[in-house]
ROLUM-999098 format. One record per atom (N, C-alpha, C, O): residue number from 1; x, y, z; atom name; residue in one letter. Coordinates in steps of 0.2 Angstrom, whole numbers, plus 2048, in hexadecimal, padded with zeros to 3 digits. Layout:
<sites>
<NUM,<X,Y,Z>,CA,A>
...
</sites>
This chain:
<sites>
<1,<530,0F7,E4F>,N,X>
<1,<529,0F5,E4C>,CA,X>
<1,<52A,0EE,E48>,C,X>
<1,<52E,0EE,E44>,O,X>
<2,<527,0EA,E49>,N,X>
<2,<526,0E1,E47>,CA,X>
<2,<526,0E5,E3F>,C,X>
<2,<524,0EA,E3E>,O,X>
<3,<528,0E1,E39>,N,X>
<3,<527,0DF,E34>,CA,X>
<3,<51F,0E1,E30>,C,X>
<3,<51D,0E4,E2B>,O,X>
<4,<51E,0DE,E33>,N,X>
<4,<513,0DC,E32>,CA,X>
<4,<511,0E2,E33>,C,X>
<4,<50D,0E3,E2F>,O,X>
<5,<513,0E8,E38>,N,X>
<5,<50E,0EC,E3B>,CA,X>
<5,<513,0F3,E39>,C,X>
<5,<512,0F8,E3C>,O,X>
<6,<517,0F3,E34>,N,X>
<6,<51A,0F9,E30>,CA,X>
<6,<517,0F5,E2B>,C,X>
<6,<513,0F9,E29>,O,X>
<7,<516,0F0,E26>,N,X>
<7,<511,0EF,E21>,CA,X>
<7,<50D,0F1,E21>,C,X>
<7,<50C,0F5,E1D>,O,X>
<8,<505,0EF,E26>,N,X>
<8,<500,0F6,E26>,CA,X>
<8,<500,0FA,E27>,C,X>
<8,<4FC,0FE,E26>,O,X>
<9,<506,0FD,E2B>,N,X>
<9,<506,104,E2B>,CA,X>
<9,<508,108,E24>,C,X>
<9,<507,10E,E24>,O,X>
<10,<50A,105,E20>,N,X>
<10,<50E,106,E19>,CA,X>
<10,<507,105,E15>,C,X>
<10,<506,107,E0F>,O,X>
<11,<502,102,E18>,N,X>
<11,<4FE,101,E13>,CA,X>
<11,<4F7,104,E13>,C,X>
<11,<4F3,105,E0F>,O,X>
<12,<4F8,107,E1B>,N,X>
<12,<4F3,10D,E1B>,CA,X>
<12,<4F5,116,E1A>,C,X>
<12,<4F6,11A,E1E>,O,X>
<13,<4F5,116,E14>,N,X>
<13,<4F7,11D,E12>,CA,X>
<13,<4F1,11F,E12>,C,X>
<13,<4F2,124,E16>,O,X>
<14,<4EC,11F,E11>,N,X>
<14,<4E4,121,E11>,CA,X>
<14,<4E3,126,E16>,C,X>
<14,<4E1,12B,E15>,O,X>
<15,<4E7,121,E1E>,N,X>
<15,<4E4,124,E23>,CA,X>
<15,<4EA,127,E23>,C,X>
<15,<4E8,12B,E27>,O,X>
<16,<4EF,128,E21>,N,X>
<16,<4F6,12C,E23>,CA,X>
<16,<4F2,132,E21>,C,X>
<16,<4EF,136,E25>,O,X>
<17,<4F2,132,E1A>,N,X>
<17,<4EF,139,E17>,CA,X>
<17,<4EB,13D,E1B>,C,X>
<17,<4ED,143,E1B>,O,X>
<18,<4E5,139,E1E>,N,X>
<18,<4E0,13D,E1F>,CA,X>
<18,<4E1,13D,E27>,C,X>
<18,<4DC,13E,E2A>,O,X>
<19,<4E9,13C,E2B>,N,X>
<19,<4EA,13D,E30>,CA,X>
<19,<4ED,146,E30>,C,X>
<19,<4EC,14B,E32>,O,X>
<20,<4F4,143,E2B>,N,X>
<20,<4F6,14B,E29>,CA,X>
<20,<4F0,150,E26>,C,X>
<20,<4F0,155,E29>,O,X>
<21,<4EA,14F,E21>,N,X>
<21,<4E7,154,E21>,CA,X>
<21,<4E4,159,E28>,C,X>
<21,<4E4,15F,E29>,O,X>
<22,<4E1,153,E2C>,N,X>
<22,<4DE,155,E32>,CA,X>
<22,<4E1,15A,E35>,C,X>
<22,<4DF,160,E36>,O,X>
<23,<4E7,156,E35>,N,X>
<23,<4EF,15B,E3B>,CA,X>
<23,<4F2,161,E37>,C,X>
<23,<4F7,164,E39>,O,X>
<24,<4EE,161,E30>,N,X>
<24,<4EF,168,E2E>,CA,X>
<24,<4EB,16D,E2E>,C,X>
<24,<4ED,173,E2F>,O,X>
<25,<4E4,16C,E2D>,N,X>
<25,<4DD,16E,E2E>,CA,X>
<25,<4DB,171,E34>,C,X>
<25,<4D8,176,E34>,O,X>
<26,<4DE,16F,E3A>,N,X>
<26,<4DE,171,E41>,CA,X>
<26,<4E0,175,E41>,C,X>
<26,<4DE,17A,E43>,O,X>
<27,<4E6,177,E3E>,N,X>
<27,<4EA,17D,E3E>,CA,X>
<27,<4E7,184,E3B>,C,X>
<27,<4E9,189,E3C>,O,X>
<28,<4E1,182,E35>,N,X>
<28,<4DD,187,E32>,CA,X>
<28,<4D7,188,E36>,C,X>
<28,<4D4,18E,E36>,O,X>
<29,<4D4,183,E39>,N,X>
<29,<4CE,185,E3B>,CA,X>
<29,<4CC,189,E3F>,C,X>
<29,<4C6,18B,E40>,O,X>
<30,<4D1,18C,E42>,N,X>
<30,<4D1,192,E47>,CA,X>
<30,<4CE,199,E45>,C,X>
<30,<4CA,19D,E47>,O,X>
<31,<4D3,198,E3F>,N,X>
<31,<4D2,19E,E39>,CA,X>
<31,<4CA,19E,E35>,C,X>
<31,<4C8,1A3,E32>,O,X>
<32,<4C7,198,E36>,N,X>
<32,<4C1,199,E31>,CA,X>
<32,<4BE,198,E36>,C,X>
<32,<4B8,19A,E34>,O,X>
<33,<4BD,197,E3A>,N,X>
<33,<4B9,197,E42>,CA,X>
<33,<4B8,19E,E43>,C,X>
<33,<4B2,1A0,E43>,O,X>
<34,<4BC,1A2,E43>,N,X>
<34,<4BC,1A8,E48>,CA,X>
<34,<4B8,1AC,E41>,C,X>
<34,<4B6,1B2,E41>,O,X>
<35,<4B6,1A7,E3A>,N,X>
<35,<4B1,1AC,E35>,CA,X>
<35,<4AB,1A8,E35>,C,X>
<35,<4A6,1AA,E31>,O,X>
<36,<4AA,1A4,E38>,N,X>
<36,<4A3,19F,E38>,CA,X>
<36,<4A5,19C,E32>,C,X>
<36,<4A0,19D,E2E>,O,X>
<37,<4AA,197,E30>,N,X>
<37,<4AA,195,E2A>,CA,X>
<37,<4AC,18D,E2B>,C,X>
<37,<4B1,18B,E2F>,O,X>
<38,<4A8,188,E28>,N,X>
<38,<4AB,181,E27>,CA,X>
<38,<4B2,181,E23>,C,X>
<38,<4B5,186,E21>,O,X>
<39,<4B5,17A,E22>,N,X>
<39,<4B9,179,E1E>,CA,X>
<39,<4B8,179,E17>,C,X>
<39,<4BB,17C,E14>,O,X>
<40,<4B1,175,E15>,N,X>
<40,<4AE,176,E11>,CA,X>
<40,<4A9,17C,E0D>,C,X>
<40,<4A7,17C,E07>,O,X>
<41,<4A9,180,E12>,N,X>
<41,<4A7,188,E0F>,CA,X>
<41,<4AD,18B,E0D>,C,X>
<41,<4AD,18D,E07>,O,X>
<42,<4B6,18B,E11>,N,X>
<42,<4B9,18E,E0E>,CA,X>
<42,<4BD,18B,E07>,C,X>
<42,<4C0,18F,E04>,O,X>
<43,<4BD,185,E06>,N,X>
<43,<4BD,180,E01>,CA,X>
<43,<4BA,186,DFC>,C,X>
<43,<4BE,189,DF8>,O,X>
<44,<4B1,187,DFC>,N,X>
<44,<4AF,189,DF7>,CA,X>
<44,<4B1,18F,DF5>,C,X>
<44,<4B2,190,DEF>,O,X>
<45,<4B1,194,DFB>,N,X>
<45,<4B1,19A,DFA>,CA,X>
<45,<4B9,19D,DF7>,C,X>
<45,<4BA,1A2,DF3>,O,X>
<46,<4BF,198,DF8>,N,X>
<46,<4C7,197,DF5>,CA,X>
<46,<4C7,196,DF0>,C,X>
<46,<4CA,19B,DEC>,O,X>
<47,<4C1,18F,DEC>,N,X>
<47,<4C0,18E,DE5>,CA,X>
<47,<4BD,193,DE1>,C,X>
<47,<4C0,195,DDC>,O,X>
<48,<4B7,197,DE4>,N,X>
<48,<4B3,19D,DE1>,CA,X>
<48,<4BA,1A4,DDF>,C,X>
<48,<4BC,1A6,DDA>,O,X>
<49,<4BC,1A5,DE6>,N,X>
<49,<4C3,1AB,DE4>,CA,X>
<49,<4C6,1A8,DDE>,C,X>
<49,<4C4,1AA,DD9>,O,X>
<50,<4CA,1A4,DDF>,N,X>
<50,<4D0,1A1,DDA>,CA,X>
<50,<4CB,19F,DD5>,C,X>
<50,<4CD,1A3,DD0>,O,X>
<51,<4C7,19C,DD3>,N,X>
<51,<4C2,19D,DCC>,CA,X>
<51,<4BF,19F,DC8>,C,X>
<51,<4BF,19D,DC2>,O,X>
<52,<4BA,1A4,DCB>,N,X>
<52,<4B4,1A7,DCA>,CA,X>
<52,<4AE,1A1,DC9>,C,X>
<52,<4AE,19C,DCC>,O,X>
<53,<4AA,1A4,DC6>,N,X>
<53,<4A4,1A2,DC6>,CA,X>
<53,<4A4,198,DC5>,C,X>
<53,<4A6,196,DC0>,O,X>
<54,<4A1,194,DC9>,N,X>
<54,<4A2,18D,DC7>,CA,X>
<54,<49B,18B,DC6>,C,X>
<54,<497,18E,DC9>,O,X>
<55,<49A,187,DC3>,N,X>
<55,<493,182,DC4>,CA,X>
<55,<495,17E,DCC>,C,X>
<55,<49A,17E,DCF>,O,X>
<56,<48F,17B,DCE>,N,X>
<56,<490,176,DD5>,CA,X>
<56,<494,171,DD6>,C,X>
<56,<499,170,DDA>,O,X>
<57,<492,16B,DCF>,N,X>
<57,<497,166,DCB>,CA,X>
<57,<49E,16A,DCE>,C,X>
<57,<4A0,16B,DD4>,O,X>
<58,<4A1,16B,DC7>,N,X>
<58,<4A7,16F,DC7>,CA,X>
<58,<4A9,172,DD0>,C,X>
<58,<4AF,172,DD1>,O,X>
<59,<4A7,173,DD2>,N,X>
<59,<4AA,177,DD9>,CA,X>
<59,<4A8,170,DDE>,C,X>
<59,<4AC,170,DE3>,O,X>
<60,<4A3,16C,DDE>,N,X>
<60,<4A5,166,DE0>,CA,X>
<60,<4AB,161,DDE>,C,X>
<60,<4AE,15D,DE3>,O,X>
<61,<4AE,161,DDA>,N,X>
<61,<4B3,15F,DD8>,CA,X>
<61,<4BA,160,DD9>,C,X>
<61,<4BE,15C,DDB>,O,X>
<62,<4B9,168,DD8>,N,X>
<62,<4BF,16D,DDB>,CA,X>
<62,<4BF,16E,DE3>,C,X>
<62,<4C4,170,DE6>,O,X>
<63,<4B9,16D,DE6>,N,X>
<63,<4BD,16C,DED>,CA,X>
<63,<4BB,165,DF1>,C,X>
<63,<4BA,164,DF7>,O,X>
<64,<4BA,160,DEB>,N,X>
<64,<4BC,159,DEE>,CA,X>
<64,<4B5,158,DF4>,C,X>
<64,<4B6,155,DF9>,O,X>
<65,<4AF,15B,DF1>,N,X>
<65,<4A9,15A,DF5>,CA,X>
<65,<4A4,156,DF2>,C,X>
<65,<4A1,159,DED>,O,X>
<66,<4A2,151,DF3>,N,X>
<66,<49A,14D,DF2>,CA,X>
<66,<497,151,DEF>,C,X>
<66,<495,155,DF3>,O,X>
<67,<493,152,DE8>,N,X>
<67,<48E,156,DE6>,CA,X>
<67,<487,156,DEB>,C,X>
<67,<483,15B,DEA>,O,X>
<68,<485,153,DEF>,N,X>
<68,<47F,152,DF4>,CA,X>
<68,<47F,157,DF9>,C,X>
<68,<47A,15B,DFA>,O,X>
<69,<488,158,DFB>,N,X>
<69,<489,15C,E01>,CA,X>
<69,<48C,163,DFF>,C,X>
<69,<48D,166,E04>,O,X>
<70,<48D,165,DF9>,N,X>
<70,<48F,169,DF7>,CA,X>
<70,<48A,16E,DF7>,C,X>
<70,<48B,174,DF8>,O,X>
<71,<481,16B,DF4>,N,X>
<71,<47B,16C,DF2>,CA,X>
<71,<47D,170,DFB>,C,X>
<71,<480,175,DFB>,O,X>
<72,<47C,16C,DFF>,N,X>
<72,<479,170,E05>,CA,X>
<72,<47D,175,E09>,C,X>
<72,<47A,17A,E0D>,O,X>
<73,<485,175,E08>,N,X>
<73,<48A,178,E08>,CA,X>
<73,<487,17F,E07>,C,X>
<73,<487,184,E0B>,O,X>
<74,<486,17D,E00>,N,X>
<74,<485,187,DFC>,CA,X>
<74,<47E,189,DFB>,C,X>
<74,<47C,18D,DF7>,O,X>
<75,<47B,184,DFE>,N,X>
<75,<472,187,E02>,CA,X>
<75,<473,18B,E07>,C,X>
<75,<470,190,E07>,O,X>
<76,<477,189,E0C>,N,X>
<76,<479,18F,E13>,CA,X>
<76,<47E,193,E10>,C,X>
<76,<47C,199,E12>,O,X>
<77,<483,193,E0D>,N,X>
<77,<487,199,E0B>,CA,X>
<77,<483,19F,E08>,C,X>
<77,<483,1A5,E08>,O,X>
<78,<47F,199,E03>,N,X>
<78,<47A,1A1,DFE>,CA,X>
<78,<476,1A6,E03>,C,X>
<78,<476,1AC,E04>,O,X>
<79,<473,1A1,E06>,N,X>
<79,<46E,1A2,E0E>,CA,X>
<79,<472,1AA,E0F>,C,X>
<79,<46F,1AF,E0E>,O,X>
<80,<479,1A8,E13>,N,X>
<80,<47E,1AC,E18>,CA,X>
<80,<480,1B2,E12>,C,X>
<80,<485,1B5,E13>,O,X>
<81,<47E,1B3,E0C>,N,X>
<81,<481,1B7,E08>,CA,X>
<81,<487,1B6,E05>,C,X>
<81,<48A,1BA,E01>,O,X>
<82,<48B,1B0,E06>,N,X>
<82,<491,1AF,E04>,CA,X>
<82,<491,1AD,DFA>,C,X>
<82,<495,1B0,DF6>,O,X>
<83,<48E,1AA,DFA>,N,X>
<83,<48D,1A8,DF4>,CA,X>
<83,<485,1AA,DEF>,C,X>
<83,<47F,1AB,DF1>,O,X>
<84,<487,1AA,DE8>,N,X>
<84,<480,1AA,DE5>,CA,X>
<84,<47F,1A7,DDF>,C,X>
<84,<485,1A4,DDE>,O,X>
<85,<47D,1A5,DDB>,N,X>
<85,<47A,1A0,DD8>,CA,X>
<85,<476,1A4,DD3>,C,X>
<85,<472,1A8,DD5>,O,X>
<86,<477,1A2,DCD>,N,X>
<86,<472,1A4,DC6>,CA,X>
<86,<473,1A1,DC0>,C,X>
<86,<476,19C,DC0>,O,X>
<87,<470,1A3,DBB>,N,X>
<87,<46F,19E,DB7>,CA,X>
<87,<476,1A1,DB2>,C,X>
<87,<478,1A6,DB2>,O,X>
<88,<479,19B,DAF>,N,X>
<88,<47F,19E,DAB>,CA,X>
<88,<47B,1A2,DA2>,C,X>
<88,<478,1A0,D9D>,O,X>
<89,<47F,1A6,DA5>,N,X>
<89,<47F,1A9,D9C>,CA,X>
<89,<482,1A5,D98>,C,X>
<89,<480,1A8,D92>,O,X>
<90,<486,1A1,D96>,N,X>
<90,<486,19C,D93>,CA,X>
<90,<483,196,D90>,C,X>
<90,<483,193,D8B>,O,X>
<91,<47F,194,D96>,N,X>
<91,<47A,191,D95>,CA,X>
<91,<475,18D,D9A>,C,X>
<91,<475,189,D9E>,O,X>
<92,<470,190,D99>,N,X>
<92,<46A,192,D9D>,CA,X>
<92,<469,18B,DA4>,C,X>
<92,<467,18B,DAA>,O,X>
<93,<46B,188,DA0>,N,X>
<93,<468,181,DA3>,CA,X>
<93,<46C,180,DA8>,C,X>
<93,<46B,17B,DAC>,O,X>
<94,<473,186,DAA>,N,X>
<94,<478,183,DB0>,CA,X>
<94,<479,18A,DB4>,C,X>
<94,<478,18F,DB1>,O,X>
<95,<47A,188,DBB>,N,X>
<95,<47A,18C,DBE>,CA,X>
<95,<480,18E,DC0>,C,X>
<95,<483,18A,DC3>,O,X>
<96,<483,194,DC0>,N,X>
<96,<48B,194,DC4>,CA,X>
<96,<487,197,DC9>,C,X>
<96,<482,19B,DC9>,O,X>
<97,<48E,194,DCF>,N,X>
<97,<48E,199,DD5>,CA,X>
<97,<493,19E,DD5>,C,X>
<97,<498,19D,DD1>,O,X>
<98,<494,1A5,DD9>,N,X>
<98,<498,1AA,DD9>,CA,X>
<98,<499,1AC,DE1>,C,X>
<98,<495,1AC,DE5>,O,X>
<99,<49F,1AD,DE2>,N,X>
<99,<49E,1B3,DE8>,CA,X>
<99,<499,1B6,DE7>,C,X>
<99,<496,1B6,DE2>,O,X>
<100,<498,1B9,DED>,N,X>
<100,<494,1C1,DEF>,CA,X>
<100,<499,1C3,DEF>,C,X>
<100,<49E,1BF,DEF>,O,X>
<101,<49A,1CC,DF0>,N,X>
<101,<49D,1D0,DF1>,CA,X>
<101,<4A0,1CE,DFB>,C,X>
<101,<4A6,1CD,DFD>,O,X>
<102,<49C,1CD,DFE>,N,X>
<102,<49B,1CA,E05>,CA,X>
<102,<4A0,1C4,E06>,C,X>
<102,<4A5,1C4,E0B>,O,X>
<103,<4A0,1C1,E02>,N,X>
<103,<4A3,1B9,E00>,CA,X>
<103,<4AA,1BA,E00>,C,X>
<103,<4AE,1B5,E00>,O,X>
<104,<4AD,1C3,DF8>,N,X>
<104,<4B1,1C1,DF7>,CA,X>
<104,<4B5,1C4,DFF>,C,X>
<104,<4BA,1C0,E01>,O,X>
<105,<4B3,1C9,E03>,N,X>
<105,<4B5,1CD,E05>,CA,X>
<105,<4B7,1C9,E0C>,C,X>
<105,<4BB,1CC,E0F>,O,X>
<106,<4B3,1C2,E0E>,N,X>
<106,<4B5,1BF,E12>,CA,X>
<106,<4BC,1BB,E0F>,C,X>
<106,<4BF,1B8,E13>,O,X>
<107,<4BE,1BA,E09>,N,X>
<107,<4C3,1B6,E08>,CA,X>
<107,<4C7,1BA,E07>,C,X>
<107,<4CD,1B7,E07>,O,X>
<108,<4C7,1C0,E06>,N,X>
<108,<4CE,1C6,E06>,CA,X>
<108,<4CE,1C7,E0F>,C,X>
<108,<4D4,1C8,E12>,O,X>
<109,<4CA,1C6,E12>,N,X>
<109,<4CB,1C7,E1A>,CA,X>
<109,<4CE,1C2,E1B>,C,X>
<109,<4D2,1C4,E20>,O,X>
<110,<4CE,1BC,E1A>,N,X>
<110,<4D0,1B6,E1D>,CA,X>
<110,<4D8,1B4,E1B>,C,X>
<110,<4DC,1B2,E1F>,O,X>
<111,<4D9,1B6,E13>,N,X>
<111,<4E0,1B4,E11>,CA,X>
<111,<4E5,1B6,E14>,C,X>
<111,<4EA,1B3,E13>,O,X>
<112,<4E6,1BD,E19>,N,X>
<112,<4ED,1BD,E1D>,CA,X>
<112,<4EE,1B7,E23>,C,X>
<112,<4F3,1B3,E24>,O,X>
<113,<4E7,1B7,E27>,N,X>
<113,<4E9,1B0,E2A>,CA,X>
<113,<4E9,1A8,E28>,C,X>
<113,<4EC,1A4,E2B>,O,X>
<114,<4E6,1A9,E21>,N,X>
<114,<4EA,1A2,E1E>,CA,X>
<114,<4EF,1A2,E1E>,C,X>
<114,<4F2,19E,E21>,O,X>
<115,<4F3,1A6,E1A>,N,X>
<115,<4F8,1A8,E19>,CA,X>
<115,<4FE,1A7,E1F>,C,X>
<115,<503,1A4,E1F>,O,X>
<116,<4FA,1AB,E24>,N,X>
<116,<4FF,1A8,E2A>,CA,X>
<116,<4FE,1A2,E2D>,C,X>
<116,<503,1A1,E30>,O,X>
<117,<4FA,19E,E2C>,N,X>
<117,<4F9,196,E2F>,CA,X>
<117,<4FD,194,E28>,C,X>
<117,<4FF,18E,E29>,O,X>
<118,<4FE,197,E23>,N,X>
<118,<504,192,E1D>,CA,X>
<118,<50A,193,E21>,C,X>
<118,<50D,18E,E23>,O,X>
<119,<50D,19A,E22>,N,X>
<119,<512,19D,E24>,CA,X>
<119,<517,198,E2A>,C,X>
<119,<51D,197,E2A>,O,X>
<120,<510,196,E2F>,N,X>
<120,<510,194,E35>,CA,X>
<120,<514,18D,E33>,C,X>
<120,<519,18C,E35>,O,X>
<121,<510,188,E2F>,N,X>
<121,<511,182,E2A>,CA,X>
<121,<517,183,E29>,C,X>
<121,<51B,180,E2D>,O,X>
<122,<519,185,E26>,N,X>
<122,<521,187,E23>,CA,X>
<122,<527,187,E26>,C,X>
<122,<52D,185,E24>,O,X>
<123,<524,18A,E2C>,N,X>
<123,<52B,18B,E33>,CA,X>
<123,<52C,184,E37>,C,X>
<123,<531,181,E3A>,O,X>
<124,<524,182,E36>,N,X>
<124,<524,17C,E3C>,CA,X>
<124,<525,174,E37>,C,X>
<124,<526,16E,E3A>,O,X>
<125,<524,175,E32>,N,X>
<125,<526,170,E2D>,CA,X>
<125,<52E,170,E26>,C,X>
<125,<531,16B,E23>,O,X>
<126,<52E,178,E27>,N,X>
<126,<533,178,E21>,CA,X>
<126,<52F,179,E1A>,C,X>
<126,<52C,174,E18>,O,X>
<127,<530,17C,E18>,N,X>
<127,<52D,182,E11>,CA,X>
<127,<52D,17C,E0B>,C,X>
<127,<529,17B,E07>,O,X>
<128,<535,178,E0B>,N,X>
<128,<537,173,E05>,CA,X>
<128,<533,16E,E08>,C,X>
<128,<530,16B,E04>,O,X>
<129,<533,16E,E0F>,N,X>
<129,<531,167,E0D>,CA,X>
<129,<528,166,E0C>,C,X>
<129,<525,161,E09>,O,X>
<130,<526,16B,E0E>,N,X>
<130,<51E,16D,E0B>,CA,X>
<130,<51D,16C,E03>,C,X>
<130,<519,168,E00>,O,X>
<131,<522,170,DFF>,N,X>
<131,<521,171,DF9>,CA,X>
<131,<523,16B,DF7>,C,X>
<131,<51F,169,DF2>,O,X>
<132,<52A,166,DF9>,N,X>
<132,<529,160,DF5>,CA,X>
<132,<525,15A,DF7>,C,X>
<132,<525,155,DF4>,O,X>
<133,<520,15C,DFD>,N,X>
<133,<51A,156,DFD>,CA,X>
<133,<518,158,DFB>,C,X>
<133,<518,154,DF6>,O,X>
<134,<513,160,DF6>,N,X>
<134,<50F,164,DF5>,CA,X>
<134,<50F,15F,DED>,C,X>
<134,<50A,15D,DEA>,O,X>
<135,<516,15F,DEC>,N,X>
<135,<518,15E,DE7>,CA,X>
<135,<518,154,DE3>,C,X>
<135,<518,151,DDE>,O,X>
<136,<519,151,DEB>,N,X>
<136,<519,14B,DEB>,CA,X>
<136,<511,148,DE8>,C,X>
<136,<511,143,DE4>,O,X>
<137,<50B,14A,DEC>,N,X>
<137,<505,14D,DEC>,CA,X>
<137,<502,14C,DE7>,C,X>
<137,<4FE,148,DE6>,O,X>
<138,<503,151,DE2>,N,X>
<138,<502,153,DDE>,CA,X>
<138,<503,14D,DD8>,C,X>
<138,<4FE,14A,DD5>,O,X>
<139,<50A,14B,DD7>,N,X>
<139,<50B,146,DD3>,CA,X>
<139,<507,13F,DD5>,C,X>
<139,<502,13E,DD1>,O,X>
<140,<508,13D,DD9>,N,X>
<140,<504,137,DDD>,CA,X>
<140,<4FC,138,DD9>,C,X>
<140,<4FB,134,DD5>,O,X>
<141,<4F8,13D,DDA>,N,X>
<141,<4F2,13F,DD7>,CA,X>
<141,<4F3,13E,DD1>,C,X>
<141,<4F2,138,DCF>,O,X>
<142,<4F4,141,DCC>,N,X>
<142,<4F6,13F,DC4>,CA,X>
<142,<4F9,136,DC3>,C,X>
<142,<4F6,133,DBF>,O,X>
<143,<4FC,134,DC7>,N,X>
<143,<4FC,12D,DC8>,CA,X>
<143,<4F7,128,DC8>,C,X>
<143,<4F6,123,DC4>,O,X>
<144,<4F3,12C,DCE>,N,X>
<144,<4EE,127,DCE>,CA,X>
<144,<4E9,129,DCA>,C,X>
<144,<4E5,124,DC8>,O,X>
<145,<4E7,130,DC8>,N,X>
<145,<4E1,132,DC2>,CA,X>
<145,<4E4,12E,DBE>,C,X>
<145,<4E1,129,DBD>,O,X>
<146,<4EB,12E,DBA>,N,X>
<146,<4EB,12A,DB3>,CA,X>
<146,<4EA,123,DB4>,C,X>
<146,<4E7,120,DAF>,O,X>
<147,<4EB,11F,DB9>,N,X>
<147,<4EA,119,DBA>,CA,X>
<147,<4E1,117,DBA>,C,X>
<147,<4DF,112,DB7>,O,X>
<148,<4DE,11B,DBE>,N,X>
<148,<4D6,11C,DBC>,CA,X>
<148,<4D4,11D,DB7>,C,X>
<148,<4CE,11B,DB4>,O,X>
<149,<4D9,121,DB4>,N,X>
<149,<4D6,122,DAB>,CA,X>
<149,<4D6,11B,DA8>,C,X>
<149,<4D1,119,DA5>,O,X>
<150,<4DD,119,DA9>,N,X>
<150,<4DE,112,DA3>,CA,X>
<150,<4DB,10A,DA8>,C,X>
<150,<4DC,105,DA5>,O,X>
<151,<4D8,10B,DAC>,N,X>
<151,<4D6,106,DB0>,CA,X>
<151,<4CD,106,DAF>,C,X>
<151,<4CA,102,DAC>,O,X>
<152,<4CA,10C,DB1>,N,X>
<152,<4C4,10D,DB0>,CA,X>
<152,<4C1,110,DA9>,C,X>
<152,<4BC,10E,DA6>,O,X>
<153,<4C4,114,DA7>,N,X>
<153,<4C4,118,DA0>,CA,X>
<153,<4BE,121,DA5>,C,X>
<153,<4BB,125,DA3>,O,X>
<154,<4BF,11F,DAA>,N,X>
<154,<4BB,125,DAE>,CA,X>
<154,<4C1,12A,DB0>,C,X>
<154,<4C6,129,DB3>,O,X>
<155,<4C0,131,DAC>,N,X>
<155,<4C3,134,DB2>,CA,X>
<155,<4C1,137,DB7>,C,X>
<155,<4BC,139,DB7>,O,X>
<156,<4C5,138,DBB>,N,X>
<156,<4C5,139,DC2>,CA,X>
<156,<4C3,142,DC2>,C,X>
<156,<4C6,146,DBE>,O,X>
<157,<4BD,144,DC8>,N,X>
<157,<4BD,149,DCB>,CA,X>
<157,<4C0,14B,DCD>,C,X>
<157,<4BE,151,DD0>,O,X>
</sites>
């Protein structure tokens, strides 16, 4: 490869990311297909188990979703029973969303077959080297949030 054209290649990690995301996601969509579910429905319904009760904001954030698209997201989930929506006892003015009973029980349904597209991940990638991207990942993120902290004074979603 010329000099020049491993330089952009070096310099599009954006698209690397979001090539590896793809070529990871293909391997789950099987499993959320076979329940009628988006990528973005299982984003929310992962975040709801593993959280409990979230405001929109918040659960926007946590599954890395545009507040616009998230609104219409969890208008068909509530629709489909998956999700519900009330006013917080805490404080009136906010809403969290919840599981349904429905919601949780499709994510207790679903987690052996994730489980086996990680298991799958593992054999066909190797377990260390998952954990130390997983790990690499991670850092990188703290990286650049703290540099958005001291560069913008914004923290990052």
């Amino acid at each position: 490869m010329p000099p020049n054209r491993k330089r952009v290649a070096r310099r599009n990690l954006p698209l690397l990311l979001l090539r590896a995301r793809e070529s990871m996601m293909r391997r789950f969509r099987g499993v959320l297909k076979e329940r009628g579910l988006t990528d973005q429905q299982w984003r929310i319904l992962r975040a709801l188990a593993e959280h409990g009760a979230m405001t929109a904001t918040a659960l926007a954030d946590e599954c890395c979703m545009p507040g616009p698209s998230i609104t219409g997201v969890l208008d068909r989930m509530e629709q489909g029973g998956l999700v519900s929506r009330s006013r917080s006892a805490a404080d009136q003015r906010r809403m969290d969303i919840v599981l349904t009973p429905q919601g949780a029980a499709l994510v207790e349904a679903a987690l052996p077959d994730i489980e086996r597209v990680y298991a799958e991940l593992e054999h066909t990638v190797g377990a260390a080297r998952l954990a130390a991207l997983a790990r690499e990942l991670e850092d990188l993120l703290v990286v650049l949030d703290d540099a958005q902290v001291e560069e913008t004074g914004e923290v990052p979603s």
